[in-house]
Steps between C-alpha positions, in 0.01 A plus 500: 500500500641833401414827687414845285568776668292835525542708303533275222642815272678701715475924405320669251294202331126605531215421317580076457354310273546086401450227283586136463646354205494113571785530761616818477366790677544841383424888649535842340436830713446810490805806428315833440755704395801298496644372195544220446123452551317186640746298666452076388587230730528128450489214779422143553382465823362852612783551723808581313445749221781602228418849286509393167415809329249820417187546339595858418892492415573705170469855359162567324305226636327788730579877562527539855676861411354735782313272752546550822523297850200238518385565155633261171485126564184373706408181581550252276304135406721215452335220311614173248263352231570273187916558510431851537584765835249773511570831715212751552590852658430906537690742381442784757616870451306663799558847359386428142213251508517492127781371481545101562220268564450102494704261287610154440838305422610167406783291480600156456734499765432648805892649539368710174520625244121631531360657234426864488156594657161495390288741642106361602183749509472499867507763765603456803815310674656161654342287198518095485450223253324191526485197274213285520456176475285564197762686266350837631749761671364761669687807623405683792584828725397757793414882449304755668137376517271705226212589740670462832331448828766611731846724442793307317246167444669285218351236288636228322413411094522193300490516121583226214885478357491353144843382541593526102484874471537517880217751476200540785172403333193461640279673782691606799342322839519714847570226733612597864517832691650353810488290789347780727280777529766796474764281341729692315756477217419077391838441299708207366204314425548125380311247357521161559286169440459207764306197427279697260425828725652802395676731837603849474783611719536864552699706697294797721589786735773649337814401471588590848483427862100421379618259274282201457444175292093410414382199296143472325381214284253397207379252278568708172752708402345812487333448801279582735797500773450398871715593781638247738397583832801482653625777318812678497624144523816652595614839591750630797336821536325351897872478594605844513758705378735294736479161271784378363361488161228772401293554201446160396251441143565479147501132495537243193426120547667217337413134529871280523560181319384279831200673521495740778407858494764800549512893450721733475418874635664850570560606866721751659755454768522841758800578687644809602149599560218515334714494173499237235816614280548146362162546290269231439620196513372161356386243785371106481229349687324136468102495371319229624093474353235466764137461380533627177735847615884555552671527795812721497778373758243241653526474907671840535354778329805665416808490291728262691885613493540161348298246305630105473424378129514136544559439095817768471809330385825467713727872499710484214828719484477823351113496618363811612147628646437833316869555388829504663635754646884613515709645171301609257650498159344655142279198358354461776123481469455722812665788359205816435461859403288760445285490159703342286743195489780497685717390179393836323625710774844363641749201346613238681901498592648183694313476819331857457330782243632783354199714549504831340379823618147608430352818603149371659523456871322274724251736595327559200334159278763515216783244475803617728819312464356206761516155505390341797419137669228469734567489877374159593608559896395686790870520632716502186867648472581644104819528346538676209858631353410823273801712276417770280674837386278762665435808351340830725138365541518201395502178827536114486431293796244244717101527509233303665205626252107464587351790306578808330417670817672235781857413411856490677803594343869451613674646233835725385540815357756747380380778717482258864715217523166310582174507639148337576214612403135419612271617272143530563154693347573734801834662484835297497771505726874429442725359739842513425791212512848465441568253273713472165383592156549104372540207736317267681162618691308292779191611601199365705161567310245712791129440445367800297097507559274317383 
């Protein structure tokens, strides 16, 4: 018996979704806007997971030119049918709302290369795919309700896929506008079909400390949709800001080649306070089926800091959970920037990049000269050597990035040996250091808010 831990992805991997391909298990997430976009990962057992590649990984497959923090790359549907991977997402750019939308991708291979998108007539965001067992695929997403009963109500559609001009066709069908009277925000919503009934799982409450997962079921399709009365069937939100994991929902199931029931979910770890600087990260919890409903982490109630999966195969060498940490060199899948590849920005040199100078800045959504990995520990030490011939206002140096407005910089200048700099939506501070222009840096990464 093998043990997964929780998280299963360490960092910045919200959003999960998985399928099964006869013994091999595969998850994409969410990026927004990072680039490369939609991290894929492969496993065999559900507890160690290898990147393999990106949905979203070269220049003019989609303009994320201009988008800033938590718009570009939401929630993606992960699905396999007839040979072939199928990826559903949104496109968001919250301050131009004509600009991206829905679209699809396929590949052969789930490491890529996907094709370039095609974009579906549907409002909206987090959309899914389902194959029946018929030949019909349906798609399906969450927007704000049309005639809403209550301030930020959602509701979720369904409408036909014919999969050979991967157009929508058909009526659209209003199926669910949450578990609860007040609900707000149903997302990630997922189809799925169990000994001929058809269960919609849907994220509610925001994804936040309110953070929920509901379940509803019918006999067709298109509905009409029930709600399991034991709904949220699994939320942390009664344990208070205190829990060790907060903001559990957004939850995909997949059934493994023995049989039993799993899903896979976002969460976030606090520490420092109420802070959650490691994002969202991608959890695993058994699903067990009790009178015709599922029942997320069965006996507990809660995501369990680890989960025994008695079919996982021995730990091989080399075998991670979520990727490895220590040296990381260019080609490694890990490596991200801002917008747009990191292979168009900066060229790979022995065990580093040559990264060029660029005039955007990490306070404003262009593409700075960044490339980042995500933090994937709540104590983590970085060590980063940095050279560069400095002119007066240029700097080189360290960040730990969240936003355009929350980021920390240790970094060297002409004008001050070195500093570090906080910077914030309210004004920055500078603090600084004596250290050399080139060299070797160590620094602790602080929480920076939430």
């Amino acid at each position: 018996m093998t043990v997964a831990r929780n998280p299963l992805l360490p960092g910045c991997y919200p959003d999960p979704t998985i399928c099964r391909v006869g013994e091999d298990y595969y998850l994409a997430c969410s990026s927004f806007e990072y680039v490369p976009g939609l991290p894929v990962f492969h496993s065999r057992d559900l507890v160690s997971w290898e990147q393999i590649g990106h949905v979203v990984d070269r220049p003019g497959q989609l303009d994320l030119d201009g988008i800033a923090s938590s718009g570009g790359l939401y929630a993606p549907t992960l699905r396999h049918h007839d040979g072939v991977f199928w990826v559903v997402c949104t496109l968001v750019d919250q301050q131009d709302e004509t600009r991206g939308g829905n679209f699809l991708m396929t590949a052969t291979d789930a490491a890529g290369p996907w094709s370039d998108p095609v974009w579906l007539d549907a409002d909206g965001i987090d959309p899914s795919i389902f194959f029946d067992d018929d030949g019909r695929v349906w798609v399906h997403g969450t927007r704000p309700a049309r005639e809403p009963a209550w301030h930020d109500q959602t509701e979720v559609w369904v409408r036909e896929l014919d999969p050979a001009t991967k157009a929508l066709v058909g009526p659209e069908h209003v199926v669910w506008n949450g578990a609860l009277t007040g609900v707000v925000w149903a997302e990630g919503p997922h189809l799925h079909k169990v000994d001929g009934t058809y269960y919609l799982v849907a994220a509610e409450g925001g994804t936040e400390f309110h953070h929920a997962v509901s379940v509803a079921r019918a006999d067709s399709v298109t509905g009409p949709y029930v709600g399991s009365k034991g709904n949220p069937i699994l939320t942390h939100r009664h344990l208070g800001h205190g829990s060790d994991v907060i903001g559990v929902g957004h939850a995909d199931l997949v059934q493994a080649v023995d049989g039993s029931w799993w899903a896979v979910l976002l969460g976030m770890r606090p520490y420092g306070g109420y802070h959650y600087n490691l994002g969202r990260e991608t959890f695993l919890v058994p699903v067990v089926w009790e009178d015709g409903w599922p029942v997320l982490a069965p006996g507990v109630g809660r995501v369990p800091a680890e989960v025994d999966v008695p079919f996982a195969l021995p730990a091989r060498a080399g075998a991670a959970q979520g990727g490895a940490s220590g040296v990381v060199r260019p080609g490694d899948l890990r490596w991200t920037a801002l917008r747009r590849p990191p292979a168009q920005l900066a060229t790979a040199r022995g065990d580093g990049w040559d990264l060029p100078l660029r005039p955007a800045t990490l306070s404003e959504p262009g593409t700075p000269a960044f490339l980042g990995v995500r933090q994937q520990h709540q104590d983590v030490d970085v060590r980063a050597t940095v050279r560069a011939d400095l002119a007066a206002g240029e700097d080189v140096g360290v960040a730990v990035r969240q936003s355009e407005d929350d980021h920390v910089r240790l970094f060297a200048a002409v004008t001050a040996a070195a500093g570090v700099r906080r910077e914030r939506s309210s004004p920055s501070t500078a603090e600084p250091a004596s250290r050399p222009r080139s060299g070797s840096w160590r620094c602790r990464v602080p929480p920076t808010g939430p």
